[in-house]
ZAPA-41113 format. One record per atom (N, C-alpha, C): atom name; x, y, z. Coordinates in pm, 1 decimal, decimal comma. Each point is the difference from the previous one (the first is absolute). Layout:
<recs>
> CA | X | Y | Z
...
</recs>
This chain:
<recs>
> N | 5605,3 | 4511,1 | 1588,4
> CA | 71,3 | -101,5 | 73,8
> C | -101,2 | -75,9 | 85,8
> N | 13,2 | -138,5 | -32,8
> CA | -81,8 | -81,0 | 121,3
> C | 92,3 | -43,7 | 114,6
> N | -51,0 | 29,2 | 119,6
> CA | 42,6 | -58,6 | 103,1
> C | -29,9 | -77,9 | 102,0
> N | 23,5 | -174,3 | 22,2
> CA | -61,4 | -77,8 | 80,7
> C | 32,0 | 52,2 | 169,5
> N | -107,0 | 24,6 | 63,1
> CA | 53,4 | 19,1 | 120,8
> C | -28,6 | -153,7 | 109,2
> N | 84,5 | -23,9 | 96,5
> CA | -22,8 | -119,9 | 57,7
> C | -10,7 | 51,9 | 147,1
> N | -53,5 | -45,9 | 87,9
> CA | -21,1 | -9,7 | 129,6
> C | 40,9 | -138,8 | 73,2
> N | 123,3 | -58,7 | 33,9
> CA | 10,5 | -155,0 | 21,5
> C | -49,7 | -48,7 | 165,0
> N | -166,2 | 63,8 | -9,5
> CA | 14,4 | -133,8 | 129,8
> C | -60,6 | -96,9 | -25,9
> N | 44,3 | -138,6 | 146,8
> CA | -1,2 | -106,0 | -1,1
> C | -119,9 | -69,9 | -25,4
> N | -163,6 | 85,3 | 80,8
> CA | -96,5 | 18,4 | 14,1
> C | -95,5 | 15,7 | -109,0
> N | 46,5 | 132,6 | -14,3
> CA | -64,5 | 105,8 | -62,5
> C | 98,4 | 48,3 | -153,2
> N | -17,1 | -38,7 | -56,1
> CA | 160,7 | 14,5 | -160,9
> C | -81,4 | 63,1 | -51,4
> N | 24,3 | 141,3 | -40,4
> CA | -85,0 | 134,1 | -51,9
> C | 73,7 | 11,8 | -173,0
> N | -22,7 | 41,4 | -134,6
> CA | 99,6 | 73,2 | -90,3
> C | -140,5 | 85,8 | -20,0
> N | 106,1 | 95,3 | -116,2
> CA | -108,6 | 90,2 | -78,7
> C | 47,0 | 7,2 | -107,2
> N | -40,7 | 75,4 | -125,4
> CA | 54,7 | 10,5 | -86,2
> C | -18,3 | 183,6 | -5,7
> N | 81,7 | 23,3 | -56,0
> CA | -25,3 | 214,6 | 2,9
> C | 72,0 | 11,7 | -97,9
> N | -60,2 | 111,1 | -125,3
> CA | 48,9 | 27,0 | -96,5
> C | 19,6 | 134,0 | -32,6
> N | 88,0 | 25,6 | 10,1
> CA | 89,0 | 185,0 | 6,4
> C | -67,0 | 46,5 | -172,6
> N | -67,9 | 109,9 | -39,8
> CA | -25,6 | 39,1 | -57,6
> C | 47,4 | 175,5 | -47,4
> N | 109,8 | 27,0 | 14,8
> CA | 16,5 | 116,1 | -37,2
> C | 39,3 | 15,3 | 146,5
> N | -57,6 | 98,0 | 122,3
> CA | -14,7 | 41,5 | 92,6
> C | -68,7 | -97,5 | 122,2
> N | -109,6 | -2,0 | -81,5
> CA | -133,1 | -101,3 | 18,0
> C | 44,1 | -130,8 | 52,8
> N | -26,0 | -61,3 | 150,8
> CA | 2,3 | -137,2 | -1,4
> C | -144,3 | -94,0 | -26,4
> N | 3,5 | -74,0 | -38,6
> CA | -137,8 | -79,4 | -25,6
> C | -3,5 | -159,0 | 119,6
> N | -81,5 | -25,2 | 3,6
> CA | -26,4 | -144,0 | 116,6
> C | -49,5 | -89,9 | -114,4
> N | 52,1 | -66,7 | -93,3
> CA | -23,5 | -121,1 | -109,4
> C | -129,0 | -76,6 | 109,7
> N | 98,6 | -69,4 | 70,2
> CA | -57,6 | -127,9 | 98,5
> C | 81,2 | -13,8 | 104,2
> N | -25,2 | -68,6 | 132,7
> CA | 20,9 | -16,9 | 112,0
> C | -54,3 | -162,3 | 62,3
> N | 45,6 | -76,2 | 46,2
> CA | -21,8 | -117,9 | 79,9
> C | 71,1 | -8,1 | 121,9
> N | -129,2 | -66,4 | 94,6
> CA | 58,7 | -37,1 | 126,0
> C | 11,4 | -158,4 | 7,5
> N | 97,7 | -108,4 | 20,0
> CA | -20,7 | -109,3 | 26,8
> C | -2,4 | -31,4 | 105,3
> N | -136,8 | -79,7 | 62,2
> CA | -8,9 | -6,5 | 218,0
> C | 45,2 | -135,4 | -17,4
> N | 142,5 | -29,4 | 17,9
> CA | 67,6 | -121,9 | 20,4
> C | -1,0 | -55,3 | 107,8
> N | -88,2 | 32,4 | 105,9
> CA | 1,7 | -42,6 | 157,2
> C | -63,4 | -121,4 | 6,7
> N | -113,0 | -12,1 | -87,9
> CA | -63,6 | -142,0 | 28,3
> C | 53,0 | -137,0 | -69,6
> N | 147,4 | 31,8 | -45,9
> CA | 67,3 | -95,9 | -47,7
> C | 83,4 | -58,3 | 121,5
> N | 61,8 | -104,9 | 64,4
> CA | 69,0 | -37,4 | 74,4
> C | 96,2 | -61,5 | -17,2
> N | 50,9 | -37,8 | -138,9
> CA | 149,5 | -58,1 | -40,5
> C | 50,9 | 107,2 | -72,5
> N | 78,3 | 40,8 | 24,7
> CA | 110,7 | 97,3 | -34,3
> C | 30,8 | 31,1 | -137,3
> N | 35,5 | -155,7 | -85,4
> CA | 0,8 | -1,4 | -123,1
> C | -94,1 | 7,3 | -115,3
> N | -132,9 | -53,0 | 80,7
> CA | -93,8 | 79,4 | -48,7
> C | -13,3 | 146,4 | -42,4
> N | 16,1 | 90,5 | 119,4
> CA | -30,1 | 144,9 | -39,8
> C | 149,4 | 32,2 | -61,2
> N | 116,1 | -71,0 | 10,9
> CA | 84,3 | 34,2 | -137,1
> C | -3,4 | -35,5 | -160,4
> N | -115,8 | -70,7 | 30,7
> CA | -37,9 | -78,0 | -182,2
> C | -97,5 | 135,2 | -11,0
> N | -80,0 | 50,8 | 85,9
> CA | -126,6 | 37,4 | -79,3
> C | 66,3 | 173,4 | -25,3
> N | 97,6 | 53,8 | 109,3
> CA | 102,4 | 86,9 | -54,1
> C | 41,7 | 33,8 | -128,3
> N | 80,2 | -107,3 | -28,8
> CA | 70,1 | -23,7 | -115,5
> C | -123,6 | 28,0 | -131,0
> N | -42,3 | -129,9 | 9,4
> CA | -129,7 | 29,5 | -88,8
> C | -53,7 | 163,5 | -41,3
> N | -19,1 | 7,0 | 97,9
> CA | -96,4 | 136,9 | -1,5
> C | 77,0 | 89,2 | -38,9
> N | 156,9 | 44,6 | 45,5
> CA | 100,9 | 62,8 | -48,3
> C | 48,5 | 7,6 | -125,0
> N | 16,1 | -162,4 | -69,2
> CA | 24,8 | -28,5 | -143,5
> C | -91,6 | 22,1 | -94,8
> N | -113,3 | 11,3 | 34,0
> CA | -161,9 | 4,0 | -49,8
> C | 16,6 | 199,7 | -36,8
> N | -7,7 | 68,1 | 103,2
> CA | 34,8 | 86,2 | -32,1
> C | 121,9 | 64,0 | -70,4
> N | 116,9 | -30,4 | -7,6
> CA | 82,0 | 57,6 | -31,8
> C | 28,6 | -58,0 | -150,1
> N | -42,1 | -127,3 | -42,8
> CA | 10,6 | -22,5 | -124,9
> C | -102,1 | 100,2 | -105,6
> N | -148,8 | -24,8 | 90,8
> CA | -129,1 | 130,9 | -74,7
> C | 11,5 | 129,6 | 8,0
> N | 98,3 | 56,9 | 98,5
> CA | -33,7 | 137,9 | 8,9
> C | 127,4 | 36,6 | -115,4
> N | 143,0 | -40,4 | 18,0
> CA | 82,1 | -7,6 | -33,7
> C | 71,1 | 156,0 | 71,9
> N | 25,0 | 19,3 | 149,7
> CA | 11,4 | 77,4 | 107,2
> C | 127,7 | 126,8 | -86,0
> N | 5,6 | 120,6 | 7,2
> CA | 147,6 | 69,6 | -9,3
> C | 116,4 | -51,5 | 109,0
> N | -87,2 | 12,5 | 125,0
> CA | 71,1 | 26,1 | 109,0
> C | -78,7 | -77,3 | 92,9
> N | 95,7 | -87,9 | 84,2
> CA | -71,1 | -90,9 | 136,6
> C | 91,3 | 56,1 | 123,1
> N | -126,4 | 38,3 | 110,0
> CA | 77,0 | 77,1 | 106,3
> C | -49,8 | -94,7 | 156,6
> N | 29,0 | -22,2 | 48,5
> CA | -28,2 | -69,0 | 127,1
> C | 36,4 | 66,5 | 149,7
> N | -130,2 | 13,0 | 45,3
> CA | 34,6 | 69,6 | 134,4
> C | 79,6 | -77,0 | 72,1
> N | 75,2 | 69,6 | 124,2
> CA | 115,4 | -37,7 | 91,8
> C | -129,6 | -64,4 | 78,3
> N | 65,4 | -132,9 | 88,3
> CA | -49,2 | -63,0 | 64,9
> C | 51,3 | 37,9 | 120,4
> N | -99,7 | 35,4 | 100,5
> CA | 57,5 | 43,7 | 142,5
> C | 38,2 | -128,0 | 100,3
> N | 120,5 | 0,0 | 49,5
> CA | 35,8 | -99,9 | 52,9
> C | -27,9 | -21,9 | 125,0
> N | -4,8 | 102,8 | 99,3
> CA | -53,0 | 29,5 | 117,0
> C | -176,8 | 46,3 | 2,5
> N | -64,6 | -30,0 | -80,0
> CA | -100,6 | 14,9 | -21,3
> C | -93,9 | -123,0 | 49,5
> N | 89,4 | -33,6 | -82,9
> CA | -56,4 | -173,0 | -0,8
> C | 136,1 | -120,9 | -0,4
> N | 99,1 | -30,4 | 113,4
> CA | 88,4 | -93,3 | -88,3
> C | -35,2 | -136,2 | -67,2
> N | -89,9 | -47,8 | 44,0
> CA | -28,4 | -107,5 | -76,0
> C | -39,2 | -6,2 | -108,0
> N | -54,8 | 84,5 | -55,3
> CA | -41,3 | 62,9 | -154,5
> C | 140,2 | -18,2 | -60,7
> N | 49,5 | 169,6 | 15,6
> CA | 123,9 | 11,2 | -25,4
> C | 87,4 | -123,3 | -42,0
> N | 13,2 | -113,8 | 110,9
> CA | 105,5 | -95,4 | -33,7
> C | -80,9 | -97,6 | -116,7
> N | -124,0 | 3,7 | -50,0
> CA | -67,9 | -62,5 | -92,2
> C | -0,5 | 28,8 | -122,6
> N | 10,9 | 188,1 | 7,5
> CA | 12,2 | 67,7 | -124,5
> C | 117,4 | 25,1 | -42,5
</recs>
């Protein structure tokens, strides 16, 4: 089983890819995107997308899981993500 893992921040937009082997998990690949030095919004939602569709058409994922976004963590994140 392949599984895309996602990390959604605003900043910092993390996935991995991990592939369950029997018992065995494996680390395929991993990317961090540092979206901070972008300053229009829709920008770092194009290069998102991209990068998201880019992967998920090539890897062709089992399973896409997305961490909970902490709301009190950060609310302004939160209300972005």
């Amino acid at each position: 089983m392949l599984v895309l893992g996602i990390d959604p921040g605003w900043n910092n937009f993390a996935y991995a890819l991990v592939k369950k082997e029997g018992e065995i998990f494996i680390l395929k690949h991993w990317c961090t995107l540092k979206l901070n030095k972008f300053k229009i919004e829709q920008k770092k939602l194009g290069i998102l997308y991209s990068a998201l569709t880019e992967i998920i058409k090539k890897e062709k994922p089992d399973l896409i899981v997305i961490e909970s976004v902490l709301p009190r963590a950060n609310p302004d994140s939160a209300l972005k993500l």
